[in-house]
C-alpha positions in Angstrom: 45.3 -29.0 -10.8 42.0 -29.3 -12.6 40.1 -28.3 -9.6 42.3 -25.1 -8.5 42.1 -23.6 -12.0 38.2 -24.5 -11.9 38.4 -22.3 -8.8 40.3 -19.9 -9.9 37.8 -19.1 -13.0 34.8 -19.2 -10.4 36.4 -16.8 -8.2 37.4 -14.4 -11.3 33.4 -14.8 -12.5 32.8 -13.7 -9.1 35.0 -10.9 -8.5 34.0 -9.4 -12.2 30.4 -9.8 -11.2 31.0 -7.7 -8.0 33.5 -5.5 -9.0 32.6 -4.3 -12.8 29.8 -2.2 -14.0 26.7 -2.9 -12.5 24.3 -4.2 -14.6 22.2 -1.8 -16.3 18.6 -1.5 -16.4 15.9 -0.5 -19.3 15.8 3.3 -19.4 12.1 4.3 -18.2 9.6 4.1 -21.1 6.0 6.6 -21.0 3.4 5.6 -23.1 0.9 8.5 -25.1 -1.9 7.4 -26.4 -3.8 10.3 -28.7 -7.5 10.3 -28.7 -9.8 11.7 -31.3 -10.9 15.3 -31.1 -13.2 17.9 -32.9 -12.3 20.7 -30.6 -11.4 24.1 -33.3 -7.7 24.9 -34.1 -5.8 26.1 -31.0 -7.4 25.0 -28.9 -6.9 20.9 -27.4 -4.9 20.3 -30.3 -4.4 16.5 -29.2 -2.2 15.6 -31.8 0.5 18.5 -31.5 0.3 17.9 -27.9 1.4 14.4 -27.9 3.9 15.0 -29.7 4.9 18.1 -27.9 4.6 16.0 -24.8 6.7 13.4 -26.1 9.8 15.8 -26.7 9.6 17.5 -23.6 9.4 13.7 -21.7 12.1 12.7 -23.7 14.4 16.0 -23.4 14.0 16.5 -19.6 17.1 18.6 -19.1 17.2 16.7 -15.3 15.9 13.9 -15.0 17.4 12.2 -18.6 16.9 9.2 -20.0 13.3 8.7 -20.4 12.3 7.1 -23.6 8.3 7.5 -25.5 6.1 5.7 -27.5 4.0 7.7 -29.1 0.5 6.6 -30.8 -2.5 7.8 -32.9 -5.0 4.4 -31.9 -5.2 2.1 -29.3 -1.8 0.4 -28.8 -2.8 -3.8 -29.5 0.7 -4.4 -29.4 1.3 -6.1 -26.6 4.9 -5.4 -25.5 4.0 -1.3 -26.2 1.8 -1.6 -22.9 3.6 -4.2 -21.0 6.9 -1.5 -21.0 5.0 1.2 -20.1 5.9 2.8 -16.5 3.3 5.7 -17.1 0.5 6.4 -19.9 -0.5 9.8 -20.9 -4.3 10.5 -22.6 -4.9 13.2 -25.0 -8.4 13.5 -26.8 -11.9 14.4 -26.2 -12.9 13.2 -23.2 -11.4 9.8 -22.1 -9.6 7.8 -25.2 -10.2 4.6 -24.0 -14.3 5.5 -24.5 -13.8 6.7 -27.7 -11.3 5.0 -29.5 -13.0 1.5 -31.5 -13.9 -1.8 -28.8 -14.1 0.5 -25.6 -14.4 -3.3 -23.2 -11.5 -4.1 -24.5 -9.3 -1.2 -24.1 -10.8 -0.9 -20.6 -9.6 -4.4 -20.2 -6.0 -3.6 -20.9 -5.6 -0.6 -19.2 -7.1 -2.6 -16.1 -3.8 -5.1 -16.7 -1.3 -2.2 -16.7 -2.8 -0.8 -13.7 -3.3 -3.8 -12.1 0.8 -4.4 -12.4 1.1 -0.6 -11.0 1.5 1.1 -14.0 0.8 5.3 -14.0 -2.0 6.8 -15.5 -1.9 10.4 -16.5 -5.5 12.6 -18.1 -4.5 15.6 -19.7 -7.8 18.2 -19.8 -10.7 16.8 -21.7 -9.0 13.1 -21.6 -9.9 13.8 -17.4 -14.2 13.9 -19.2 -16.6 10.8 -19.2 -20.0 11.1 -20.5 -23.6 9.4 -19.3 -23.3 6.8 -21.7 -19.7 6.0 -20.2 -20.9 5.8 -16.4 -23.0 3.8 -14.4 -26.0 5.3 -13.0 -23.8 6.1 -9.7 -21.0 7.3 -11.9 -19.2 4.3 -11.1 -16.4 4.0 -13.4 -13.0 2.5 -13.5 -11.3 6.2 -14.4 -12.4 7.3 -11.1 -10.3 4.8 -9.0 -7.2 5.4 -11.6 -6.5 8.7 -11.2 -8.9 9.7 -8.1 -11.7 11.5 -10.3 -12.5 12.7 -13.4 -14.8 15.7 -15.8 -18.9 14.5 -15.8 -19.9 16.3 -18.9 -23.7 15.7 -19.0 -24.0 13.0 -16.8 -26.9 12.1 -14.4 -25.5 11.6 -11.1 -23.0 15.0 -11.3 -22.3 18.3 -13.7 -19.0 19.3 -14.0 -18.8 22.7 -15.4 -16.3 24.3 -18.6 -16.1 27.0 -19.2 -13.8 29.6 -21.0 -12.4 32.0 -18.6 -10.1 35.6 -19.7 -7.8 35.2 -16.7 -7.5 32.6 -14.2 -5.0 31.9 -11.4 -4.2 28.0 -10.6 -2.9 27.4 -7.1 -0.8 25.0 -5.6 -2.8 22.8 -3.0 0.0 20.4 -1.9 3.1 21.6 -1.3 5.1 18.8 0.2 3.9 16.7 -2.8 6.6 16.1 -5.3 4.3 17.0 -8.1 4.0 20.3 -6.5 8.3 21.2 -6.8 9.1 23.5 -8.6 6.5 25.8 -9.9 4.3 28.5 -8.9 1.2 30.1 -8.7 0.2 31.0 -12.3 -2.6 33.1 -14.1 -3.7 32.6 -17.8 -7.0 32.1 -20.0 -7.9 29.0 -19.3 -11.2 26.8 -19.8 -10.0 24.8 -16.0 -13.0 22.8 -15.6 -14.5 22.9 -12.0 -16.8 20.8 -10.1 -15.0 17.7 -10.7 -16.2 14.6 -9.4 -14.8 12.3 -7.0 -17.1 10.2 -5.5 -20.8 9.2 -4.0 -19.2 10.2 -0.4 -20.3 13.7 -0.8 -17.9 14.5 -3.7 -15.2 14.2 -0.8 -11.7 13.1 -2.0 -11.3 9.3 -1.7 -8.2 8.0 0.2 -5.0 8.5 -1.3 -5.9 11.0 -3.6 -4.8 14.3 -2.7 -5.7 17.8 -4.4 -2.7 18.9 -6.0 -4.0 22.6 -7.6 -7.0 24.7 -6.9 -8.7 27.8 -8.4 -11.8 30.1 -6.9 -14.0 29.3 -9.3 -15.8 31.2 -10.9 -15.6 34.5 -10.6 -18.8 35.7 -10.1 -19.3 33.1 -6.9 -16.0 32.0 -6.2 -15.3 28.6 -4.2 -11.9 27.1 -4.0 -11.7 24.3 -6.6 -9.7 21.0 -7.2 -8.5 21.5 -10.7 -5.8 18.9 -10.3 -5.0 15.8 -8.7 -3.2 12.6 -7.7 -3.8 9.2 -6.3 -1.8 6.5 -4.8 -3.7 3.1 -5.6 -3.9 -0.1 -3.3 -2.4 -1.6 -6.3 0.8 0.4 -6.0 0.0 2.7 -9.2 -0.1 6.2 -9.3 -2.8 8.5 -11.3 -3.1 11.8 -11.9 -5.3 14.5 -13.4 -5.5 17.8 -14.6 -8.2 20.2 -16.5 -5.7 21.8 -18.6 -4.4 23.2 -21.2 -7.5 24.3 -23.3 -5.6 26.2 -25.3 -2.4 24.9 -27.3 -0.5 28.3 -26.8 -0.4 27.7 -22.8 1.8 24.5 -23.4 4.3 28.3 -23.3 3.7 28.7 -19.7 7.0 27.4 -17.8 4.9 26.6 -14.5 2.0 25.0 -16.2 4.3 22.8 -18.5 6.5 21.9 -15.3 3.3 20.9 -13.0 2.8 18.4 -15.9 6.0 16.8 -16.6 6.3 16.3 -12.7 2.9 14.6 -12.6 4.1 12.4 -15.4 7.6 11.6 -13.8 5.7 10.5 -10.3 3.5 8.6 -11.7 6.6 6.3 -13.7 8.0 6.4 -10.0 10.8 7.9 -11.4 12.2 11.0 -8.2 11.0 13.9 -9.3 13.8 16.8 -8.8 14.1 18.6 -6.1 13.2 21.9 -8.4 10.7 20.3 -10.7 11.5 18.7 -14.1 13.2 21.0 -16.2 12.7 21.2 -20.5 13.6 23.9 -22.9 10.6 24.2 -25.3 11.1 24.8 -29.0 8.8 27.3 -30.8 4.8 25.5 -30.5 5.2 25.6 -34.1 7.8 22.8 -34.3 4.9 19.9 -33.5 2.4 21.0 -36.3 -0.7 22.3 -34.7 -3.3 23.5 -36.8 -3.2 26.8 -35.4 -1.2 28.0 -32.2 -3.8 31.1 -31.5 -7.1 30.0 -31.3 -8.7 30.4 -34.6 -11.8 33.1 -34.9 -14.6 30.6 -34.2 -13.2 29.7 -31.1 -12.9 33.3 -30.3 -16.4 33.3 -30.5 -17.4 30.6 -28.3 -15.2 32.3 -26.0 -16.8 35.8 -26.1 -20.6 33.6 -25.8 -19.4 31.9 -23.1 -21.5 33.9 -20.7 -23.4 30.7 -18.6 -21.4 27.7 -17.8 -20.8 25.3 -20.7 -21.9 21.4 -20.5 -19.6 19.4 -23.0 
């Protein structure tokens, strides 16, 4: 008797566990991480865009769920890096570099990436300098996310510089990045010769040019303003050269080509018509200024030779 009602519990354990609610899993987590930045008001405006970014991750109208940890300084806690599926950079030029005890923020961004965590650089957090390099531009950044901004460094020049009207193409369109928006035009600083290597500046493999732009004006040649790598390790990166200017976080298309770029690299599907957000007014995440403010106006209207950051 003993034995058949022992059964009978072990079969009930069994049927429960086959036929009830399969067992549910953590709810995707995206880490931002918020550089420091002297750039005037309206324009980079790290801080309101980390926390716009974190609402829009956080409210994507079809792909739900998706939960954010938001900081100001590199994250030493532990467990906020080991839940991580993706990390997003704001600031000037790469965070990691600038924020205090660059070897060891290096070190544990080399740990998430090594377990196939994403890695997404938003404009100037795409920027390393000389003193960030090696004398062949070797750099970690460049194997993360396929490539990155050389502001005056020795062995390239990437070029910024503040343009009235600019139209961003799409480059890949079977990419899942790519879903959902369109070619758009706005005043933009998209920065342009971007590096990607000693092999004649040719793409590495796996990374793939998601956006382009004929750049500049004046001499036009189609470049890479955004792109994407799959990594041996089983990580995804991606980068992209804008927004400059807070008041294009507006621009539906722009704002889409992001979120999808942060949804691929967490490995989450990205929709079949991009990820979709409603926006609040800019004002709700407390930028300084959402126009750019007159001194920046300035630097636009003296931006008549490219610009080395």
């Amino acid at each position: 008797m003993k034995f058949r009602r022992a059964l009978f519990w072990f079969s009930f354990a069994l049927a429960s566990l086959s036929l009830g609610a399969a067992p549910t899993t953590a709810p995707a987590r995206v880490l931002i991480i918020v550089g420091p930045s002297n750039h005037p008001p309206g324009s980079h405006e790290v801080a309101a865009s980390g926390r716009l970014l974190k609402h829009c991750v956080e409210h994507m109208d079809n792909l739900p769920g998706v939960q954010v940890d938001l900081v100001n300084e590199w994250p030493v806690d532990r467990s906020r890096r080991d839940r991580a599926a993706t990390v997003i950079l704001l600031g000037d030029t790469f965070p990691a570099m600038r924020l205090p005890n660059a070897q060891r923020n290096l070190a544990d961004l080399a740990e998430m990436m090594a377990r196939g965590c994403g890695i997404v650089c938003v404009h100037y957090s795409t920027g390393l300098r000389a003193e960030d390099v090696a004398g062949d531009g070797e750099h970690p950044l460049l194997h993360w996310t396929g490539g990155y901004f050389a502001t005056r460094c020795k062995h390239h020049q990437s070029v910024a510089k503040i343009f009235p009207s600019v139209t961003i193409s799409p480059a890949a369109a079977n990419h899942p990045v790519s879903r959902g928006w369109r070619e758009f035009t706005v005043s933009e600083e998209p920065y342009y010769n971007n590096y990607f290597g000693r092999d004649g500046n040719r793409l590495a493999p796996g990374v793939t040019a998601l956006a382009t732009s004929m750049l500049p004006p004046e001499s036009p040649k189609r470049e890479i303003v955004a792109w994407s790598i799959e990594r041996p390790d089983g990580g995804r990166g991606f980068g992209i050269v804008m927004p400059h200017f807070y008041r294009n976080w507006k621009n539906e298309d722009l704002r889409r080509f992001i979120l999808n770029g942060v949804a691929w690299t967490a490995k989450l599907e990205v929709p079949a018509t991009g990820v979709r957000t409603t926006l609040p007014d800019l004002a709700t995440f407390a930028p300084e200024s959402i126009e750019p403010k007159p001194r920046e106006t300035k630097a636009k209207a003296s931006a008549a030779q490219p610009k080395r950051k």
